[in-house]
N, CA, C and O atoms as a printed pandas DataFrame, in Angstrom:
     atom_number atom_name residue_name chain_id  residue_number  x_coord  y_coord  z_coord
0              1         N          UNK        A               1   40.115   19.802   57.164
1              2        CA          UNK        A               1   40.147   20.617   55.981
2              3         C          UNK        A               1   40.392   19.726   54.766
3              4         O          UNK        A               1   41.291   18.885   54.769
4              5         N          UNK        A               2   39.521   19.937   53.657
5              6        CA          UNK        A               2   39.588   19.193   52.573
6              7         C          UNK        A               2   40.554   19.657   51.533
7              8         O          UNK        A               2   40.235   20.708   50.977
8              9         N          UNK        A               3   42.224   18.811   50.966
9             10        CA          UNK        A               3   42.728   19.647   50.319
10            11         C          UNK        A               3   42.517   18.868   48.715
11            12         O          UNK        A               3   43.245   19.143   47.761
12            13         N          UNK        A               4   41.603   18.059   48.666
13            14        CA          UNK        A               4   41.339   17.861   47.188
14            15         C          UNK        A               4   41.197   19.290   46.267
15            16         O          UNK        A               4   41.790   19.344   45.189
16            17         N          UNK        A               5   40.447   20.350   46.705
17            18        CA          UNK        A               5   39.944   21.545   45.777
18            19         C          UNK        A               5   41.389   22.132   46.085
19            20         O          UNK        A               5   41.719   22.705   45.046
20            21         N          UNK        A               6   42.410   22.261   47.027
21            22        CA          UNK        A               6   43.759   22.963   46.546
22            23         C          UNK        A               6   44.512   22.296   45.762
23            24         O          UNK        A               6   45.421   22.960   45.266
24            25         N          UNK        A               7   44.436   20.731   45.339
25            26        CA          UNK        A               7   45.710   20.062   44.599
26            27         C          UNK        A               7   45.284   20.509   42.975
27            28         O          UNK        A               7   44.139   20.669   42.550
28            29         N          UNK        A               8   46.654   20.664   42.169
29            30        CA          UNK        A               8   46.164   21.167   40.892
30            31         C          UNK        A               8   45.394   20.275   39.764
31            32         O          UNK        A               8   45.903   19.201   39.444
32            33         N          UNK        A               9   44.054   20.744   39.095
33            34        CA          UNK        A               9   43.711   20.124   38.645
34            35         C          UNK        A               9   43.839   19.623   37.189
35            36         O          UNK        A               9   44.433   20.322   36.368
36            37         N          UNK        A              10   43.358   18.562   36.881
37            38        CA          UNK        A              10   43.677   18.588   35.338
38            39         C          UNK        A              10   42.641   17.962   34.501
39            40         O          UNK        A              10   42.189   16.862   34.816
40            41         N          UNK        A              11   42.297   18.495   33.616
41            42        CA          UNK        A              11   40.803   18.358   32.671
42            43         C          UNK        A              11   40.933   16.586   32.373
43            44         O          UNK        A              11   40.083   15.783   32.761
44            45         N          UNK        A              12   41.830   16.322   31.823
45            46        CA          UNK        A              12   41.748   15.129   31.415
46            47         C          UNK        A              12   41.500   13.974   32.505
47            48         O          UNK        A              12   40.746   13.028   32.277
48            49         N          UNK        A              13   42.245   14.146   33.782
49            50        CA          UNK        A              13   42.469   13.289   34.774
50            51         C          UNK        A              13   43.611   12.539   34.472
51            52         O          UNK        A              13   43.944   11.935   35.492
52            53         N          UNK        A              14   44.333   12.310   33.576
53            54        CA          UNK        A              14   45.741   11.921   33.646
54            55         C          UNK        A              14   46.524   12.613   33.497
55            56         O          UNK        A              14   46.449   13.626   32.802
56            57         N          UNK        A              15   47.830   12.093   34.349
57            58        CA          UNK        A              15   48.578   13.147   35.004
58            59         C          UNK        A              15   49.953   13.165   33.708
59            60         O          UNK        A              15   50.059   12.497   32.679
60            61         N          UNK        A              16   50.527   13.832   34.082
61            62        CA          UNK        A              16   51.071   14.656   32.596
62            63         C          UNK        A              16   52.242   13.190   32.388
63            64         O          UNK        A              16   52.355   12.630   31.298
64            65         N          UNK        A              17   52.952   12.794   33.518
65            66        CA          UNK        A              17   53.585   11.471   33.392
66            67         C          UNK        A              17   53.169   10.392   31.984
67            68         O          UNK        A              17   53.960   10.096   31.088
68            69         N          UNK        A              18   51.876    9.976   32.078
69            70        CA          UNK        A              18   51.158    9.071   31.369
70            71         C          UNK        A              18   50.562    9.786   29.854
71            72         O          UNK        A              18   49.922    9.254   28.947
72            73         N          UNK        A              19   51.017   11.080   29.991
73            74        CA          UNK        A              19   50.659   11.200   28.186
74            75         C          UNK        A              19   51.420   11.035   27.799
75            76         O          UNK        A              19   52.522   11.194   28.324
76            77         N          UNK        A              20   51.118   10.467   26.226
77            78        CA          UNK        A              20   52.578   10.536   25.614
78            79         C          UNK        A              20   51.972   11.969   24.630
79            80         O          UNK        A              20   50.885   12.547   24.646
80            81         N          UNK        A              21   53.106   12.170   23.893
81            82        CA          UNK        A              21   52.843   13.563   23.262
82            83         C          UNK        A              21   52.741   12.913   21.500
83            84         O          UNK        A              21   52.251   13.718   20.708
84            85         N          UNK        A              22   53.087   11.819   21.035
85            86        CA          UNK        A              22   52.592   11.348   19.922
86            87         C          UNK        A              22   52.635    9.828   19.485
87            88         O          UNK        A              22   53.707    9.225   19.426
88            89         N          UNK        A              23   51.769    9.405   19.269
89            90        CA          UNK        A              23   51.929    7.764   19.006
90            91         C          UNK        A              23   51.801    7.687   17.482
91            92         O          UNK        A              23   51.086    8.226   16.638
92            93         N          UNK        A              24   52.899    6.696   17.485
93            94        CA          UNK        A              24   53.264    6.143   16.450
94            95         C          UNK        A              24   52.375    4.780   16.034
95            96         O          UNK        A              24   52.783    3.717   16.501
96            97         N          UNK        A              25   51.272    4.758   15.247
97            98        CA          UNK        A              25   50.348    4.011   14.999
98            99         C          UNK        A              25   50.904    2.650   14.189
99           100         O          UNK        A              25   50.378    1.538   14.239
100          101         N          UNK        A              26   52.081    3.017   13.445
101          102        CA          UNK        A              26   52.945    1.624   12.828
102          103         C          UNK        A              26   53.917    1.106   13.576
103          104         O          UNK        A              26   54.523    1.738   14.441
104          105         N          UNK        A              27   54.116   -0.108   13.270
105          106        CA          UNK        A              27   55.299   -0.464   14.056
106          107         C          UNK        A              27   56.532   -0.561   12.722
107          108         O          UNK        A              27   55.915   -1.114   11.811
108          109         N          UNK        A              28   57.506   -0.363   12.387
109          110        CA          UNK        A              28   58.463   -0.227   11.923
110          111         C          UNK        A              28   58.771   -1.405   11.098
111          112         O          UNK        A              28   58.456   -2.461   11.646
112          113         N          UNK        A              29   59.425   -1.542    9.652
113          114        CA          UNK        A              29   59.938   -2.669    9.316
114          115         C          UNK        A              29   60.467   -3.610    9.705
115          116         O          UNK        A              29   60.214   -4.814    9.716
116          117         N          UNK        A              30   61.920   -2.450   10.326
117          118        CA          UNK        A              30   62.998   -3.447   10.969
118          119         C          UNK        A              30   62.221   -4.165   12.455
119          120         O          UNK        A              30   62.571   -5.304   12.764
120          121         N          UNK        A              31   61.400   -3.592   13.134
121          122        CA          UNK        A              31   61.182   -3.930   14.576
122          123         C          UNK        A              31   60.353   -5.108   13.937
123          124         O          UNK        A              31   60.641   -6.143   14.538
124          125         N          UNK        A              32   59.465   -5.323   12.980
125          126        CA          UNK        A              32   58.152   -6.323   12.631
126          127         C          UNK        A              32   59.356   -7.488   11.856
127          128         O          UNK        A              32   59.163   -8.700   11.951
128          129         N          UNK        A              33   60.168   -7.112   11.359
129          130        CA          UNK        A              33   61.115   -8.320   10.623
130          131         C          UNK        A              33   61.625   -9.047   11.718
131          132         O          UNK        A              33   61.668  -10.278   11.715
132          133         N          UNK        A              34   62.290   -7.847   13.322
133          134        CA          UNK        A              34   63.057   -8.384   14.198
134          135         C          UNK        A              34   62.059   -9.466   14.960
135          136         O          UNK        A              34   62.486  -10.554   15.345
136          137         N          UNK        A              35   60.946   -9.130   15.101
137          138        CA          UNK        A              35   59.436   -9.737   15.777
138          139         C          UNK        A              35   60.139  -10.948   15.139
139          140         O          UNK        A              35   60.990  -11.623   15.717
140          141         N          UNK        A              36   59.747  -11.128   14.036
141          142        CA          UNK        A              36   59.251  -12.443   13.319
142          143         C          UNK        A              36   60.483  -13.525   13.209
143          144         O          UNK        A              36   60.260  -14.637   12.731
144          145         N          UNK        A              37   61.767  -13.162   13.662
145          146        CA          UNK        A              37   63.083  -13.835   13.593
146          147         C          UNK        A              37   62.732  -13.892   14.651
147          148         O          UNK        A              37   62.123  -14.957   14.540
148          149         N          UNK        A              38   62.546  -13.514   16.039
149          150        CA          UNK        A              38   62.499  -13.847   16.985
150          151         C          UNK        A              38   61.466  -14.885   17.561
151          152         O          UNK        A              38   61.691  -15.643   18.505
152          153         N          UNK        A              39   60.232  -14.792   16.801
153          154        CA          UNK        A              39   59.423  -15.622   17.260
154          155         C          UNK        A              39   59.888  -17.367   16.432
155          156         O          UNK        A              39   59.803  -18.397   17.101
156          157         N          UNK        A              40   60.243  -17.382   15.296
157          158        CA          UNK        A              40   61.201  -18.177   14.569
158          159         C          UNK        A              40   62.157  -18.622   15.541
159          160         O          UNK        A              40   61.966  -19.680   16.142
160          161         N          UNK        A              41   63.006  -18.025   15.717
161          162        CA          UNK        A              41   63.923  -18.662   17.080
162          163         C          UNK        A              41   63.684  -19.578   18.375
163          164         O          UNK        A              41   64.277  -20.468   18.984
164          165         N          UNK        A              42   62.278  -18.741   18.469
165          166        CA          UNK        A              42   62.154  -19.429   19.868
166          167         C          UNK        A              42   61.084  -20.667   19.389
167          168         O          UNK        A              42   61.157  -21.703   20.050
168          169         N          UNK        A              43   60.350  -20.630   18.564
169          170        CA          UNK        A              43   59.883  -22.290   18.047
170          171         C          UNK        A              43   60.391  -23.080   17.781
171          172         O          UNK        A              43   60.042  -24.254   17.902
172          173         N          UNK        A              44   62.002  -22.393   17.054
173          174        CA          UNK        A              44   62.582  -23.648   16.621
174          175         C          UNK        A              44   63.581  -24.270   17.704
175          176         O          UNK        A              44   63.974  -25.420   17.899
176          177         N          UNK        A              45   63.834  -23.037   18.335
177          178        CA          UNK        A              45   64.441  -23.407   19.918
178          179         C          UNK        A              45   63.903  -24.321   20.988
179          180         O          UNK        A              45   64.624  -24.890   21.807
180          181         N          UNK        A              46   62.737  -24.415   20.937
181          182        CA          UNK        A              46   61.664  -25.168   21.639
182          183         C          UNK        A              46   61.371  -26.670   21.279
183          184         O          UNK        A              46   60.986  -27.571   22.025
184          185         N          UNK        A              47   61.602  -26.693   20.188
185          186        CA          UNK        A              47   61.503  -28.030   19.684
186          187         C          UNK        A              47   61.842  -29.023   19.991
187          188         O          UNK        A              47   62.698  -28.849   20.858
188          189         N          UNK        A              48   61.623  -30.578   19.716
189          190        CA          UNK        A              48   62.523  -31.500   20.678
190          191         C          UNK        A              48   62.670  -32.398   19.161
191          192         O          UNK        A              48   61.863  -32.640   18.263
192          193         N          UNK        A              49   64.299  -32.787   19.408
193          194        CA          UNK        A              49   64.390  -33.201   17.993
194          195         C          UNK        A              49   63.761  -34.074   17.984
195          196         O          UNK        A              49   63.005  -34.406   18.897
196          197         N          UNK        A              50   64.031  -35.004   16.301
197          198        CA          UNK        A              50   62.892  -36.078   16.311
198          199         C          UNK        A              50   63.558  -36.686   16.705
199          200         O          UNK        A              50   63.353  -36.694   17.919
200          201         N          UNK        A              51   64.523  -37.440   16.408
201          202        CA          UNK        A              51   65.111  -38.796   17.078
202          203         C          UNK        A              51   65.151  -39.215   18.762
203          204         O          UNK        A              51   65.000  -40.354   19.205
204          205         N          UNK        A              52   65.343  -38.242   19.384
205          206        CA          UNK        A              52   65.020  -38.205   20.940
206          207         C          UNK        A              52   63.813  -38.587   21.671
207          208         O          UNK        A              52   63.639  -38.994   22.820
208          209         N          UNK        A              53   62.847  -38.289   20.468
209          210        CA          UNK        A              53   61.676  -38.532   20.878
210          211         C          UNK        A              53   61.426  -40.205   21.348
211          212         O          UNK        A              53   61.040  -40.677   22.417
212          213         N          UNK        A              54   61.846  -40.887   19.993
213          214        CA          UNK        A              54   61.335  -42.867   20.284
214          215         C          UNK        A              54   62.350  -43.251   19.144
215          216         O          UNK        A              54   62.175  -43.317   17.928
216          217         N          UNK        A              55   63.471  -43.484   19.918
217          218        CA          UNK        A              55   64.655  -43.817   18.909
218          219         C          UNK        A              55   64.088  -45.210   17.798
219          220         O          UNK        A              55   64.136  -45.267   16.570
220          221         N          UNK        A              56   63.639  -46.084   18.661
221          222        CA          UNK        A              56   63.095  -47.448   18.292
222          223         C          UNK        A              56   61.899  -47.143   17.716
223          224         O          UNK        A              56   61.176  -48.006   18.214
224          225         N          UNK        A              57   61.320  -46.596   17.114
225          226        CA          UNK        A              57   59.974  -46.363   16.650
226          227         C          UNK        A              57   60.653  -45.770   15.352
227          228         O          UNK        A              57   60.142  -46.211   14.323
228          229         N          UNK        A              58   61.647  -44.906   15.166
229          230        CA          UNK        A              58   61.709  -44.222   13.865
230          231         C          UNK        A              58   63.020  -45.241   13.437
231          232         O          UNK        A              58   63.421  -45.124   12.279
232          233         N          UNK        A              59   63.681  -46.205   14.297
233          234        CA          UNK        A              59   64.467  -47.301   13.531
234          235         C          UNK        A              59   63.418  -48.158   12.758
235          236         O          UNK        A              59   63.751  -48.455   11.611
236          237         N          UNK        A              60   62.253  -48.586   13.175
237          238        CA          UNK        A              60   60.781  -49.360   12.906
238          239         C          UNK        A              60   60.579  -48.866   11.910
239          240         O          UNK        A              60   60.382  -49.730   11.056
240          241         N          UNK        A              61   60.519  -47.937   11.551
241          242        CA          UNK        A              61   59.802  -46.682   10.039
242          243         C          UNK        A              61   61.120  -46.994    9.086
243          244         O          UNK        A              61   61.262  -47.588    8.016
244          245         N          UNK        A              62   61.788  -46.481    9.762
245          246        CA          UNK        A              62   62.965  -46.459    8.665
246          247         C          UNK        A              62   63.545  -47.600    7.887
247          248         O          UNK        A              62   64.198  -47.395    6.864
248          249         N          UNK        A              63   63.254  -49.119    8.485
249          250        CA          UNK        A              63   63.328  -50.462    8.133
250          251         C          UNK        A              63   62.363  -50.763    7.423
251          252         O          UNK        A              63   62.613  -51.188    6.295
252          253         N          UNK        A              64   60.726  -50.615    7.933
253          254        CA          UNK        A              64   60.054  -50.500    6.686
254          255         C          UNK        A              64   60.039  -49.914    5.696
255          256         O          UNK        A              64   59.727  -50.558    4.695
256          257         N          UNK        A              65   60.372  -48.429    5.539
257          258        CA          UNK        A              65   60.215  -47.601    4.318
258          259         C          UNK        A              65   61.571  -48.598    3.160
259          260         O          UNK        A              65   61.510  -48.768    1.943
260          261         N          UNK        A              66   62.457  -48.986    3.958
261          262        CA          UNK        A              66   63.669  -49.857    3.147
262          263         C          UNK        A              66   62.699  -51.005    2.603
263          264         O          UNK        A              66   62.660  -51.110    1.377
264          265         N          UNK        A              67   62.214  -51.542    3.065
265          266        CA          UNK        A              67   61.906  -52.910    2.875
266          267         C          UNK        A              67   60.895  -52.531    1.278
267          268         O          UNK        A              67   61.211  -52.905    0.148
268          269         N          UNK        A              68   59.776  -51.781    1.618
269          270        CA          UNK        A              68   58.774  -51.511    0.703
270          271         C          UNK        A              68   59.582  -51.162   -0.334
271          272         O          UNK        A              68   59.192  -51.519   -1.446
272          273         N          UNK        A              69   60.974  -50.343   -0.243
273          274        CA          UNK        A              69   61.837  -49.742   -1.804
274          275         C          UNK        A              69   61.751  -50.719   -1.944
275          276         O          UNK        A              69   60.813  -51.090   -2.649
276          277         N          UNK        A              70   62.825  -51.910   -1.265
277          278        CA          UNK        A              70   63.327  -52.699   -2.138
278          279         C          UNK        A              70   62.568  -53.621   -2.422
279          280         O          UNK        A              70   62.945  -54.146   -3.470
280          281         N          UNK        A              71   61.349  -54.259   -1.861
281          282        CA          UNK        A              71   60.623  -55.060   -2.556
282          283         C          UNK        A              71   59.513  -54.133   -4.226
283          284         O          UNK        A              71   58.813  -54.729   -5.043
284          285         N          UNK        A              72   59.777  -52.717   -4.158
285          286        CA          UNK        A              72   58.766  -51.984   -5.234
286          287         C          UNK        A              72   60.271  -52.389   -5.896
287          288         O          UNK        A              72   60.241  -53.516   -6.391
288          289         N          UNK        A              73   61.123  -51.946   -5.971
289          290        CA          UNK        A              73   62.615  -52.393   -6.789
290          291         C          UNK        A              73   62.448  -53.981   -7.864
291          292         O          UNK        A              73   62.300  -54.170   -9.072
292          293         N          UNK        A              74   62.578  -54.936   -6.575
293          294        CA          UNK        A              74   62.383  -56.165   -6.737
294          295         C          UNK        A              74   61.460  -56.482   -8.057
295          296         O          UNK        A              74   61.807  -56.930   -9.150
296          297         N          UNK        A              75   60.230  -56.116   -7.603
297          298        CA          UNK        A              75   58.901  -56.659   -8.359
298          299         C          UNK        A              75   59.296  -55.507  -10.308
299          300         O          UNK        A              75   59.267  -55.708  -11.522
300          301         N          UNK        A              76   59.549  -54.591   -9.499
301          302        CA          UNK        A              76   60.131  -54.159  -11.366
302          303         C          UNK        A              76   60.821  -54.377  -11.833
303          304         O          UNK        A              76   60.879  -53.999  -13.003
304          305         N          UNK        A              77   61.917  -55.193  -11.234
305          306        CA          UNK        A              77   63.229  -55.775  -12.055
306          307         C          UNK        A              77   63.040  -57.097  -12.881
307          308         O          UNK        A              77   63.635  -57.567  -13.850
308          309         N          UNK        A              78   61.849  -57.564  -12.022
309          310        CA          UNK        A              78   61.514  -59.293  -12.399
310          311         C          UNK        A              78   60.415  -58.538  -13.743
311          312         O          UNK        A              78   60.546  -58.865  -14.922
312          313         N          UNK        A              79   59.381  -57.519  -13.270
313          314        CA          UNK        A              79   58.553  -56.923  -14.599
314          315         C          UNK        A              79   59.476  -56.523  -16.151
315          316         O          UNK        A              79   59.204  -56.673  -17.342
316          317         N          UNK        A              80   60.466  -56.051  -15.532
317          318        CA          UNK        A              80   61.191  -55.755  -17.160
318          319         C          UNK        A              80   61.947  -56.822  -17.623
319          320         O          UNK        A              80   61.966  -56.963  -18.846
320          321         N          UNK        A              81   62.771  -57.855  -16.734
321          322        CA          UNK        A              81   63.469  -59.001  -17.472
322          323         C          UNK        A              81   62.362  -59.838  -18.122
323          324         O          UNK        A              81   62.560  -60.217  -19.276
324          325         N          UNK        A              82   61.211  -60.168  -17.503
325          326        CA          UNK        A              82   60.602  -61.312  -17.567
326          327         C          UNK        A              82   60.375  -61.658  -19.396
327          328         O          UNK        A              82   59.931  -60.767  -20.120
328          329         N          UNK        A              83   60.641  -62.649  -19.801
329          330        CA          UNK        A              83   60.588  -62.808  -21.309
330          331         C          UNK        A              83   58.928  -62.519  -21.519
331          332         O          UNK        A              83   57.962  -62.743  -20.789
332          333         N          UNK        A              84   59.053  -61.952  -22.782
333          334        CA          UNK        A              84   57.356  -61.590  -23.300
334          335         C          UNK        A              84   57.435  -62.855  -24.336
335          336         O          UNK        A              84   58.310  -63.557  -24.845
336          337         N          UNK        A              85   55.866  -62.723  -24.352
337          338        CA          UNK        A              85   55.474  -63.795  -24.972
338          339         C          UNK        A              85   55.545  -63.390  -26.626
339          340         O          UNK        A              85   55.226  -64.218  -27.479
């Protein structure tokens, strides 16, 4: 005996569980502000600092960037003393 034609039917085919009765087409200020702190968090959480990365590579940078001041320093100190003719 086939009891598909006794179980109750329903026009739509989804069962009353799975409707919702109204959707909310926006998502909310506070929930889209909370989104965006959260996704903020977890990038910056994720990150790997810089120095950890190649300690000796950004001591390398950081000795040159000194060197270039003080020789751009250098070369303008000798430009403004230097006697004019």
């Amino acid at each position: 005996m086939s009891t598909t034609l006794l179980a109750p039917q329903r026009p739509s085919g989804i069962p009353d569980t799975l409707r919702l009765q109204s959707r909310d087409t926006r998502t909310s200020l506070v929930d889209r502000i909370a989104l965006r702190i959260g996704l903020r968090l977890l990038i910056w959480g994720s990150r790997t600092p810089r120095l950890t990365d190649d300690r000796e590579r950004h001591a390398r940078i950081r000795r040159a960037h000194q060197a270039n001041v003080a020789r751009a320093h250098g070369y303008l100190r000798e430009a403004l003393l230097a006697p004019r003719p």
